[in-house]
Each structure stands twice: as C-alpha cells, then as structure tokens.
LOBA-677281 format. One record per residue: residue number from 0; x, y, z of N, C-alpha, C, O, CB in turn. Coordinates in Angstrom, 3 decimals, decimal comma, padded with zeros to 6 digits. Glycine has a CB too. Example, Ala and Ser with C-alpha at 12.3 -4.5 7.8 and 13.67 -1.06 7.14 Angstrom:
# residues 2
<k=0; n_X=013,190; n_Y=-005,690; n_Z=007,800; ca_X=012,300; ca_Y=-004,500; ca_Z=007,800; c_X=013,200; c_Y=-003,300; c_Z=007,800; o_X=014,236; o_Y=-003,319; o_Z=008,465; cb_X=011,308; cb_Y=-004,473; cb_Z=009,046>
<k=1; n_X=012,850; n_Y=-002,250; n_Z=007,080; ca_X=013,670; ca_Y=-001,060; ca_Z=007,140; c_X=012,900; c_Y=000,030; c_Z=007,870; o_X=013,409; o_Y=001,138; o_Z=008,039; cb_X=014,084; cb_Y=-000,598; cb_Z=005,725>
//
This chain:
# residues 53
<k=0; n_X=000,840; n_Y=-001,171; n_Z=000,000; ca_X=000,000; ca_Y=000,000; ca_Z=000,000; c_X=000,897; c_Y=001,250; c_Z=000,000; o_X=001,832; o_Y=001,399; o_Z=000,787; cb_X=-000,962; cb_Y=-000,011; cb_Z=001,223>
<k=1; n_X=000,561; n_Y=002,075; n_Z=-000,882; ca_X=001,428; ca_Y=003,260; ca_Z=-000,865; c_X=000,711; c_Y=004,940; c_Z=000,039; o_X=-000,426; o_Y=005,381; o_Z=-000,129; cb_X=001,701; cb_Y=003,489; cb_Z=-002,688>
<k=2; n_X=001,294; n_Y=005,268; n_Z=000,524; ca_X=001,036; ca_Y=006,291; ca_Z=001,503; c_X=000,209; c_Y=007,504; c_Z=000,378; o_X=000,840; o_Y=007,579; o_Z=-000,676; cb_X=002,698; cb_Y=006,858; cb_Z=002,356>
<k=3; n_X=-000,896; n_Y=008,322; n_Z=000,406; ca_X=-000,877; ca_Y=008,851; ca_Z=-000,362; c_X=-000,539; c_Y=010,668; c_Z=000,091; o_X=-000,610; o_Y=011,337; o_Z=001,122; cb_X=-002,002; cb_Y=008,326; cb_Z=-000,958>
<k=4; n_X=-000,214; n_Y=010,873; n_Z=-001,124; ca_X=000,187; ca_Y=012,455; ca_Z=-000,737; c_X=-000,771; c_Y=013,650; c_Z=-001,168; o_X=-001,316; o_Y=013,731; o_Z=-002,269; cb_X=001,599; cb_Y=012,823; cb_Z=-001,444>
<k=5; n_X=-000,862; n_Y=014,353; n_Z=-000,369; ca_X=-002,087; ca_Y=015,499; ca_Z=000,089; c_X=-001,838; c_Y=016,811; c_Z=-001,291; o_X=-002,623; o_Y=017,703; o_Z=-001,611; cb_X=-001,646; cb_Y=016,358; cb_Z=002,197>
<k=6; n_X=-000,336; n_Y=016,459; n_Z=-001,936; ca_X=000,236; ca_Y=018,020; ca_Z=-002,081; c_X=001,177; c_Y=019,037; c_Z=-001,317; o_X=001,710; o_Y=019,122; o_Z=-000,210; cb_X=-000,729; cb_Y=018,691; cb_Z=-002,059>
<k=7; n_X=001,129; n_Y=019,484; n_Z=-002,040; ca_X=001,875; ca_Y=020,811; ca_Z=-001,418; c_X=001,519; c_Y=021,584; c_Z=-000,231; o_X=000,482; o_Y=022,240; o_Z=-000,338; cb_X=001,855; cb_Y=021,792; cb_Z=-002,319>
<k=8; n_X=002,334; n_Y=021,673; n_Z=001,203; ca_X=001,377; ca_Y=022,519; ca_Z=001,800; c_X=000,739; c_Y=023,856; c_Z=001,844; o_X=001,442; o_Y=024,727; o_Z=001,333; cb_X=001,622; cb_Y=022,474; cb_Z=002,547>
<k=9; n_X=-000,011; n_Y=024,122; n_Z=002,153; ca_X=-000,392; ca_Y=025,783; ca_Z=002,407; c_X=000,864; c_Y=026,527; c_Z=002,849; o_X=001,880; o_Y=025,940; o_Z=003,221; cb_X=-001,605; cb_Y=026,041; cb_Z=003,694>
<k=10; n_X=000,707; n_Y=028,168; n_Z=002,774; ca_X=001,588; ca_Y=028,626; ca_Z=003,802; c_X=001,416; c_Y=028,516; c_Z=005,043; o_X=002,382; o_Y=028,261; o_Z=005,761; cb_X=001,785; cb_Y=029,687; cb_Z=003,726>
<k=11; n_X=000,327; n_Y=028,659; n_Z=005,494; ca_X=000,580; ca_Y=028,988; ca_Z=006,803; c_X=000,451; c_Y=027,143; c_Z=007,482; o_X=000,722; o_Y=026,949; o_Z=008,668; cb_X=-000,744; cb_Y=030,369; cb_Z=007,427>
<k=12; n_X=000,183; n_Y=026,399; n_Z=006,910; ca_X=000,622; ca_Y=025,135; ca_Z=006,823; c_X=002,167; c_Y=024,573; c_Z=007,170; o_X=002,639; o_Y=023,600; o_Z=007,758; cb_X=000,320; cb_Y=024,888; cb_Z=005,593>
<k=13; n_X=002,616; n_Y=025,610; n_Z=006,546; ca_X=004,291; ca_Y=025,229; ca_Z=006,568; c_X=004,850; c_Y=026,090; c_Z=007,528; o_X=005,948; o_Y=025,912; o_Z=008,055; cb_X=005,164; cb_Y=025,476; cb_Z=005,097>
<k=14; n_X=004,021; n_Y=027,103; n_Z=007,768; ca_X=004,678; ca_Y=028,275; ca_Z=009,023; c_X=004,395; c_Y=027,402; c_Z=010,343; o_X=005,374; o_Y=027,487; o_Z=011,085; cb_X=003,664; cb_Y=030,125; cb_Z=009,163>
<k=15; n_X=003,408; n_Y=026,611; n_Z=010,869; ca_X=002,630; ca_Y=025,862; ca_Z=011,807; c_X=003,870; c_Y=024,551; c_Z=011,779; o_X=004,341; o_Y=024,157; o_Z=012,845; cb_X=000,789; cb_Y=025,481; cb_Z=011,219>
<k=16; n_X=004,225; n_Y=024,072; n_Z=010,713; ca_X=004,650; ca_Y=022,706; ca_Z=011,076; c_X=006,439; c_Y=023,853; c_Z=011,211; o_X=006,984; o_Y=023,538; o_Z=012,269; cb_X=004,274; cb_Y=020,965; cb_Z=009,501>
<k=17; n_X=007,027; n_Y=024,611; n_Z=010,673; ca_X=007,897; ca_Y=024,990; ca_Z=010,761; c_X=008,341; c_Y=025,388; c_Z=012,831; o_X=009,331; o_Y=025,019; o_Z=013,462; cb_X=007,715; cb_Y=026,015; cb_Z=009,589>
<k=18; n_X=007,273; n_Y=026,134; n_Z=013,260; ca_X=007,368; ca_Y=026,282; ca_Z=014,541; c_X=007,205; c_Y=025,100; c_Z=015,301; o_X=007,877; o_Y=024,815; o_Z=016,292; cb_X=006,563; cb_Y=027,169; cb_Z=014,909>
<k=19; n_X=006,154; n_Y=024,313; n_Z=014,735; ca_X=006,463; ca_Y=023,432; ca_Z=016,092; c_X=007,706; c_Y=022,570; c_Z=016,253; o_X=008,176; o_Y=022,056; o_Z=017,268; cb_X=005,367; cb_Y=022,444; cb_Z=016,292>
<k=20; n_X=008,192; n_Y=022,540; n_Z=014,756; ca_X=009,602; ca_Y=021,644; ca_Z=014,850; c_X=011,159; c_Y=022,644; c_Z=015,305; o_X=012,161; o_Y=022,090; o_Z=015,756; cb_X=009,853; cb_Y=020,883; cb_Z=013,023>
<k=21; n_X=011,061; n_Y=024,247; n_Z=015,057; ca_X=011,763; ca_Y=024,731; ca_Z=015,686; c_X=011,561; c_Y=025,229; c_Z=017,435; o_X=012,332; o_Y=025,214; o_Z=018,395; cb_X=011,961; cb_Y=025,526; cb_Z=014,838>
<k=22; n_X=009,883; n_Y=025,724; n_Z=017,226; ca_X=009,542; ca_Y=026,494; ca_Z=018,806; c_X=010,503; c_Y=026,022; c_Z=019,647; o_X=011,597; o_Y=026,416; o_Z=020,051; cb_X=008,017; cb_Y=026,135; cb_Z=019,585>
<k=23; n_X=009,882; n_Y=025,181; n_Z=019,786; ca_X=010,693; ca_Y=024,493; ca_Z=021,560; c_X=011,851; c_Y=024,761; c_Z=021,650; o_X=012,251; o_Y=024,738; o_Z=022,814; cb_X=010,841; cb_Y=022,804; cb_Z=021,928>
<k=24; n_X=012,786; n_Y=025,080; n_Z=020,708; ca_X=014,391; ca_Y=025,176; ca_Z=020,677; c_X=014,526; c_Y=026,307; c_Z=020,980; o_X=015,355; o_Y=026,607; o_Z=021,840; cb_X=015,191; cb_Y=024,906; cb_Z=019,445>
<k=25; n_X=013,807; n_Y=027,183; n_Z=020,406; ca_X=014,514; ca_Y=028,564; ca_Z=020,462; c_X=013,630; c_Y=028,972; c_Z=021,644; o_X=014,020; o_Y=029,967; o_Z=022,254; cb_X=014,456; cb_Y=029,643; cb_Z=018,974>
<k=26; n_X=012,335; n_Y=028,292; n_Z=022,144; ca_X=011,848; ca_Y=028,797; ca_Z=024,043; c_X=012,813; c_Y=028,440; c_Z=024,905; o_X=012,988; o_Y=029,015; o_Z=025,979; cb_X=010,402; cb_Y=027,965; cb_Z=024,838>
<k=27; n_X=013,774; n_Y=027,080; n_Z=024,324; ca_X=014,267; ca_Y=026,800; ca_Z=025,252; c_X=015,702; c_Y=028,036; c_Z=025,517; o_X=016,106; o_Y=028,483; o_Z=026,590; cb_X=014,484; cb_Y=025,271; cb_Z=025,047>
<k=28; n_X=016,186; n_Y=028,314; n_Z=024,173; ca_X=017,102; ca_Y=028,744; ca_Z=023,978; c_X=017,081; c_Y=030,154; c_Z=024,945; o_X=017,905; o_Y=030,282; o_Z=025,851; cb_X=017,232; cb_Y=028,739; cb_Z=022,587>
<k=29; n_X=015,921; n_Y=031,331; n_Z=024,620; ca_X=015,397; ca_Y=032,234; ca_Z=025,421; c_X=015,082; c_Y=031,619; c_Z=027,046; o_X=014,962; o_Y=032,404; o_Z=027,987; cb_X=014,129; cb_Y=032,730; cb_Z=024,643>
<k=30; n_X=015,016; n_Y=030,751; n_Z=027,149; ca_X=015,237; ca_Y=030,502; ca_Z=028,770; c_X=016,027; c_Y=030,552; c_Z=029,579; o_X=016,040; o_Y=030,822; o_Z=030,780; cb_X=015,099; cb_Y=029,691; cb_Z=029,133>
<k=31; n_X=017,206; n_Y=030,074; n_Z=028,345; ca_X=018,828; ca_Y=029,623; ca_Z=029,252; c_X=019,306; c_Y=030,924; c_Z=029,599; o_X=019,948; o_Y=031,333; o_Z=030,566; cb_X=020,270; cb_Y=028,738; cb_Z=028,224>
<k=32; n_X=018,708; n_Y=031,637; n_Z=028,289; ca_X=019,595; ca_Y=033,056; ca_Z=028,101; c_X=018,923; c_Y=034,665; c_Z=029,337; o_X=019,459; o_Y=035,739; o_Z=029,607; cb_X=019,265; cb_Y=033,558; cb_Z=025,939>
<k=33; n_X=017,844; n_Y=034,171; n_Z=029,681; ca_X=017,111; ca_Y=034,821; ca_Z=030,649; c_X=017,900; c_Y=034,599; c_Z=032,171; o_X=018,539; o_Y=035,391; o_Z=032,862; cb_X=015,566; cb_Y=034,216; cb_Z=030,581>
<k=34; n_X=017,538; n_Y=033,100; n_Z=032,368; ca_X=018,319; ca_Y=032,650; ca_Z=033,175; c_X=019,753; c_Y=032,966; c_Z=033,669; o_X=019,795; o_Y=033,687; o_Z=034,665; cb_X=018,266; cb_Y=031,773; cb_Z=032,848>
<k=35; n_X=020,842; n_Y=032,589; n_Z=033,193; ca_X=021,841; ca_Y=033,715; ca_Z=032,831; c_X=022,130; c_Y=034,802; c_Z=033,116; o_X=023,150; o_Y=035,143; o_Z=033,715; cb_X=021,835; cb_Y=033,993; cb_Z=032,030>
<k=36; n_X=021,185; n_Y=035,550; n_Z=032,685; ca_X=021,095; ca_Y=037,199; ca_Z=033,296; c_X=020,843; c_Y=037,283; c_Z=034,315; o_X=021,457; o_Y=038,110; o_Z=034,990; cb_X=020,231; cb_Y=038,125; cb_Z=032,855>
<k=37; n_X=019,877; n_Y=036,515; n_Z=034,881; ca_X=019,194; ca_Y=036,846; ca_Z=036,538; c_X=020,495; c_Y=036,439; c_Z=037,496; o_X=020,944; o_Y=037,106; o_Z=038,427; cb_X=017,523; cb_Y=035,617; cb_Z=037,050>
<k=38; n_X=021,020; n_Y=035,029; n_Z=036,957; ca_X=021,933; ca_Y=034,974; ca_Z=037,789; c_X=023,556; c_Y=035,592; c_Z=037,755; o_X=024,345; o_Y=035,527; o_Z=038,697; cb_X=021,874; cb_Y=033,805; cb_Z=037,900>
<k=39; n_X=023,829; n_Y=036,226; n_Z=036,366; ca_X=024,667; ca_Y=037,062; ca_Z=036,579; c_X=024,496; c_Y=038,244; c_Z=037,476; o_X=025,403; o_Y=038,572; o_Z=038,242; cb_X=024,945; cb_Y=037,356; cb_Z=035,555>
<k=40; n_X=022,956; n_Y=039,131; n_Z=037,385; ca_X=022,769; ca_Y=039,874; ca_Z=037,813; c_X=022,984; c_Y=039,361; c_Z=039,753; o_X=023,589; o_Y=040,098; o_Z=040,532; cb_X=021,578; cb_Y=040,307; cb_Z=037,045>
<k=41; n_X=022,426; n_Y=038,167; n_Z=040,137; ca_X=022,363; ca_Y=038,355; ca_Z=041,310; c_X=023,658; c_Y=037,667; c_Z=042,064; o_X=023,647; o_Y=037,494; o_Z=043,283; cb_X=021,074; cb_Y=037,922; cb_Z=041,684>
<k=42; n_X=024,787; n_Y=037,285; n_Z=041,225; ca_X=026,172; ca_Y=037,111; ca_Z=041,513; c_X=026,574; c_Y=039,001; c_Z=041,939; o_X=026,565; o_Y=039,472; o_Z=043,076; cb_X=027,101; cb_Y=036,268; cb_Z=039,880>
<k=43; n_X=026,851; n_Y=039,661; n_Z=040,812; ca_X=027,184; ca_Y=040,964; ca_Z=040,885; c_X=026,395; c_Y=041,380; c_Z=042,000; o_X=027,227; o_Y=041,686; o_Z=042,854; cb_X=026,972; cb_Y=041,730; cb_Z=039,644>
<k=44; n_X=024,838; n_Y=041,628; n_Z=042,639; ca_X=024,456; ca_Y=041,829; ca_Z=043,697; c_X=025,248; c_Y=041,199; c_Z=045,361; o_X=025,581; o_Y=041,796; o_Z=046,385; cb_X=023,226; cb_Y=041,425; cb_Z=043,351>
<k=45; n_X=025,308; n_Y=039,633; n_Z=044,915; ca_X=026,175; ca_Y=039,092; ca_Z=046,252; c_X=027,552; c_Y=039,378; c_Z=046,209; o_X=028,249; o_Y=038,740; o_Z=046,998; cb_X=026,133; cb_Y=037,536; cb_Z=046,455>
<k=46; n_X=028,176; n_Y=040,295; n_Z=045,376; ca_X=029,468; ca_Y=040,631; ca_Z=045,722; c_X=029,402; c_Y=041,459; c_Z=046,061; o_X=030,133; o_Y=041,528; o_Z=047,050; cb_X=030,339; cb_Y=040,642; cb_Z=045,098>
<k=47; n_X=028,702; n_Y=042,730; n_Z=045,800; ca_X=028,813; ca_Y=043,990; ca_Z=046,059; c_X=028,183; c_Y=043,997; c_Z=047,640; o_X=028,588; o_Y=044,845; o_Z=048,435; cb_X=028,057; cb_Y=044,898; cb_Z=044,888>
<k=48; n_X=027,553; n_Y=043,377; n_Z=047,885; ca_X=026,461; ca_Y=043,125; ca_Z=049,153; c_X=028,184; c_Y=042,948; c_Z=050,465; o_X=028,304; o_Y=043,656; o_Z=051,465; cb_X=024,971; cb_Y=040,970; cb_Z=048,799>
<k=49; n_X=029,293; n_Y=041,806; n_Z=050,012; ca_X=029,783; ca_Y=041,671; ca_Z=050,612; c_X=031,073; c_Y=042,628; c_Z=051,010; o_X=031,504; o_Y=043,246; o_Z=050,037; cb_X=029,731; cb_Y=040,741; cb_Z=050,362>
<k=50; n_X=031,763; n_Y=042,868; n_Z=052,237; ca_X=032,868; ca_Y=044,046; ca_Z=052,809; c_X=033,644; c_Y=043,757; c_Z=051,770; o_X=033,404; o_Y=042,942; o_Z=050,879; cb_X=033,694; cb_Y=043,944; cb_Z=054,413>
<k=51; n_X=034,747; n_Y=044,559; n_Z=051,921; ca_X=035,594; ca_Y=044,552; ca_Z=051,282; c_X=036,887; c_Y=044,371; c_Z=052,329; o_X=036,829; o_Y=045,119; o_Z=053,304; cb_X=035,448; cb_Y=045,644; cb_Z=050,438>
<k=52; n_X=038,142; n_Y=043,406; n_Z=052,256; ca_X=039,184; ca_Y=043,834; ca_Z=053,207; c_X=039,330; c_Y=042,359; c_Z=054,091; o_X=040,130; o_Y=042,274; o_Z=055,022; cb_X=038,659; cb_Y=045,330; cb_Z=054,202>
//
C-alpha cells in the first residue's frame, strides 16, 4: 500500500509545522539566556552586598 500524498502545503501550513519543529528550541534557547542574566545579575548583587578587606 502506498502512503498517499495530500500536495503541497499551504503557507501557513508550513509556518505551523515549521514552529512546532523549531519552537521548543529557540523557548528553550530564550530561557537559558534569561536565566543567565538573573543569575549574573544576582552574583554581581552578592558581591557587592559583601565588605571589602
């Protein structure tokens, strides 16, 4: 039995299957990179927090 084929997709067909096979990568990617910041930011806070000497 041979699989049959639908055609060509739509655009926004191909925009839909395009995100869901990238989304997750690049949410994840924006997570790490959020992440990151907060904790650079709250390194630079616990140093400055601490004396000096």
């Amino acid at each position: 039995m041979n699989p049959m084929h639908l055609g060509a997709l739509h655009g926004v067909e191909q925009a839909l299957t395009i995100g869901l096979a990238f989304g997750p990568f690049v949410l994840l990617a924006l997570v790490i990179l959020v992440r990151r910041r907060q904790d650079a930011r709250d390194t630079g806070a616990d140093e400055q927090e601490q004396p000096q000497g």
